[in-house]
C-alpha positions as CSV (number, residue, x, y, z in Angstrom):
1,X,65.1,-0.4,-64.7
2,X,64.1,0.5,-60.8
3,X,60.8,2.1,-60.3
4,X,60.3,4.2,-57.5
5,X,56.5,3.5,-55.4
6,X,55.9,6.7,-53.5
7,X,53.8,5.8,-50.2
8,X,51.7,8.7,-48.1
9,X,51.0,7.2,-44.9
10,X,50.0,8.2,-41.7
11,X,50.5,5.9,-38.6
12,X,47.2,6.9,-36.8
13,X,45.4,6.0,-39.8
14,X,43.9,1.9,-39.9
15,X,43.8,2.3,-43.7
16,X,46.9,3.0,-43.5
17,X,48.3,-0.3,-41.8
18,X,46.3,-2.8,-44.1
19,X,47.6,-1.4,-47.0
20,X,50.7,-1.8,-45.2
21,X,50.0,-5.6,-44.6
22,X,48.9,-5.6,-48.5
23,X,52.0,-3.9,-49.7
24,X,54.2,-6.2,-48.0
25,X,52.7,-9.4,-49.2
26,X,52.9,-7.5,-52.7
27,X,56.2,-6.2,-53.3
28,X,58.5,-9.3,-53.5
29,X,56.3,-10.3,-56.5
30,X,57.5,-7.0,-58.0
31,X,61.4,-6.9,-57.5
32,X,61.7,-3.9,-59.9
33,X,60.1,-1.6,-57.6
34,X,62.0,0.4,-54.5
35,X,59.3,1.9,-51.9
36,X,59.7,6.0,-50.7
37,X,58.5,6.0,-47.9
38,X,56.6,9.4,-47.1
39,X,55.2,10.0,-43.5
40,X,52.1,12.3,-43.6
41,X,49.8,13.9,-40.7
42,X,46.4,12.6,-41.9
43,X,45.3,15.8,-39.2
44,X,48.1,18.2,-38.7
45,X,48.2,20.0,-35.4
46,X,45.8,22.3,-34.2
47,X,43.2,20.2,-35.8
48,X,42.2,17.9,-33.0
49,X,40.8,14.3,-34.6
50,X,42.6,11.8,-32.4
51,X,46.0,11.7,-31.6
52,X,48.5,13.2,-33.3
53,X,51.2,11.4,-35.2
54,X,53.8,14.2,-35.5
55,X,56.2,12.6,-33.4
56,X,55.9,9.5,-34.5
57,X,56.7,10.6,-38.3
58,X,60.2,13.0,-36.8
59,X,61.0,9.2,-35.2
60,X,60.4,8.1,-38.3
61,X,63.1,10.4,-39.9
62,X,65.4,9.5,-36.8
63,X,65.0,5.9,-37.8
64,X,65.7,6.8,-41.4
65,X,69.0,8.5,-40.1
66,X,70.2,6.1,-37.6
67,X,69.7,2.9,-40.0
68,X,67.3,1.7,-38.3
69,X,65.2,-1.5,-39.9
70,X,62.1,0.8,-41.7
71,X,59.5,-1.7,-41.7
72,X,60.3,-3.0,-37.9
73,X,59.5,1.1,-37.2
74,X,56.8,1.2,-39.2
75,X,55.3,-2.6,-37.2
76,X,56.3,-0.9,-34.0
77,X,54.7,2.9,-35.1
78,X,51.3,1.0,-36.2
79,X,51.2,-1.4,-33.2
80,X,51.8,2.0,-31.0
81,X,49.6,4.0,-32.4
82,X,46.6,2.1,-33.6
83,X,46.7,-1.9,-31.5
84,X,48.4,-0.9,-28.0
85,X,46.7,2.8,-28.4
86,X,49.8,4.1,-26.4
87,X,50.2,8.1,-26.0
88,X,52.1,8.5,-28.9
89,X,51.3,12.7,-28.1
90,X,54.0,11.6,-25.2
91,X,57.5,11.4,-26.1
92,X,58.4,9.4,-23.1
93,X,56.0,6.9,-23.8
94,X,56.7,6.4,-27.3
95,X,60.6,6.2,-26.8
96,X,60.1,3.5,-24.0
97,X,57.8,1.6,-27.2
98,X,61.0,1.8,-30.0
99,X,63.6,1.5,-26.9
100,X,64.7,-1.7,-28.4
101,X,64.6,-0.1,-32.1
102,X,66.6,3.0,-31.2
103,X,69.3,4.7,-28.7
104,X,66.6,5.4,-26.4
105,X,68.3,8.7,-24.9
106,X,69.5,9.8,-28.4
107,X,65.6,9.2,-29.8
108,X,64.5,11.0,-26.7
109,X,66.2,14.1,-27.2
110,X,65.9,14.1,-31.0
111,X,62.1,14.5,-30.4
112,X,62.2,17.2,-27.2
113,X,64.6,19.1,-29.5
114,X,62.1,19.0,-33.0
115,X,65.4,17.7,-34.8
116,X,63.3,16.5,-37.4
117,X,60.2,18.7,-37.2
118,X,61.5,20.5,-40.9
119,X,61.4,17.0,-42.3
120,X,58.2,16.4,-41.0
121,X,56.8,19.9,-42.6
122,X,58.5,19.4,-46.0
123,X,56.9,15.7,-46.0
124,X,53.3,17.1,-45.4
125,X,54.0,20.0,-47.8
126,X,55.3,17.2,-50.6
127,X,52.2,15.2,-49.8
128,X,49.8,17.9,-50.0
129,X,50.1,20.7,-51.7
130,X,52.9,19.2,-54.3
131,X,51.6,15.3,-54.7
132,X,48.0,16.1,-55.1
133,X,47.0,13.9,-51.7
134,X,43.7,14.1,-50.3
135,X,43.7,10.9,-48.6
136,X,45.9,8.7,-46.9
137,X,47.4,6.1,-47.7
138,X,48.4,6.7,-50.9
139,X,50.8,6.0,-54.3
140,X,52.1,7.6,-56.8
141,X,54.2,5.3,-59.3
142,X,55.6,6.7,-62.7
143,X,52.2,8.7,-64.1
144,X,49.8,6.7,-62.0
145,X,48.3,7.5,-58.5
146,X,46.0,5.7,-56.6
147,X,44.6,7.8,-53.3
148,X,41.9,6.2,-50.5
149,X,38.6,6.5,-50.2
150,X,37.8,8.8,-47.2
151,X,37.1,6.0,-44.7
152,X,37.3,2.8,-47.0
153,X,40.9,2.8,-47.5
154,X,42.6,1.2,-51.0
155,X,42.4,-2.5,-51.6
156,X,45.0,-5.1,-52.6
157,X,43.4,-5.1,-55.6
158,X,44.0,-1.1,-56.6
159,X,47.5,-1.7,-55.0
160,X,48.7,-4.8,-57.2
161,X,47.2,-3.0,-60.3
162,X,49.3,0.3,-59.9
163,X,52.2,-1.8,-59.3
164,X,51.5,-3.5,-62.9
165,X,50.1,-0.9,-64.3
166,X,52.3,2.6,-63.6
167,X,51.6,4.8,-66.6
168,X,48.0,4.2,-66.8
């Protein structure tokens, strides 16, 4: 029987990404499990800490609906946001970035329209008010939830045992 790993991320966030390099050397040791992804501002506009990820999480959406490879988008998000510190506030800057991952004009105007700013709102909401989040990244799998440490993160430790472990 599939069970379903529900991941809050944020792509600003560092914790974020090495649980994402953890997660990834993890999962084919667990073939029973399907990831959800679920994209969450870590600091939601007005609040000013850093850049904001909003329209990196409506590409994500974009991605989602245009079949694009999830964890090349995630790679290209993290590398944006976090390694090449492009201005991922701009929209012309981050569609040049995923230009190879997406219809460039089509991602363009996607964003500058807020196509997917509702799915960006409902994935906060689920994150935080309905998931119990209070830190990013984390996973909820059958009763089980593991959330970060403000500023520490989760280890691959606390990842691999919720993936054994999902009722405890």
């Amino acid at each position: 029987m599939k069970r379903e790993l529900h991941v809050f991320f944020d792509y600003i966030c560092p914790y974020c990404l090495k649980a994402h390099k953890y997660l990834k050397e993890l999962i084919p040791d667990y073939p029973d499990v399907t990831i959800v992804w679920h994209p969450c501002e870590s600091h939601p506009r007005p609040d000013r800490y850093g850049p904001h990820s909003d329209l990196c999480i409506q590409g994500y959406f974009y991605a989602v609906d245009h079949g694009v490879n999830i964890l090349e988008y995630h790679e290209r998000m993290y590398q944006a946001a976090i390694k090449e510190r492009i201005n991922i506030e701009n929209i012309d800057a981050l569609t040049e970035y995923a230009s190879d991952l997406v219809d460039a004009d089509d991602f363009r105007l996607s964003l500058q329209l807020g196509t997917y700013r509702d799915k960006l709102e409902e994935s906060n909401e689920l994150a935080f008010e309905h998931s119990g989040v209070w830190a990013v990244p984390a996973y909820r799998i059958g009763a089980s939830k593991l959330d970060a440490i403000e500023n520490v993160g989760v280890s691959k430790v606390q990842i691999r045992y919720i993936l054994k472990n999902p009722c405890i």
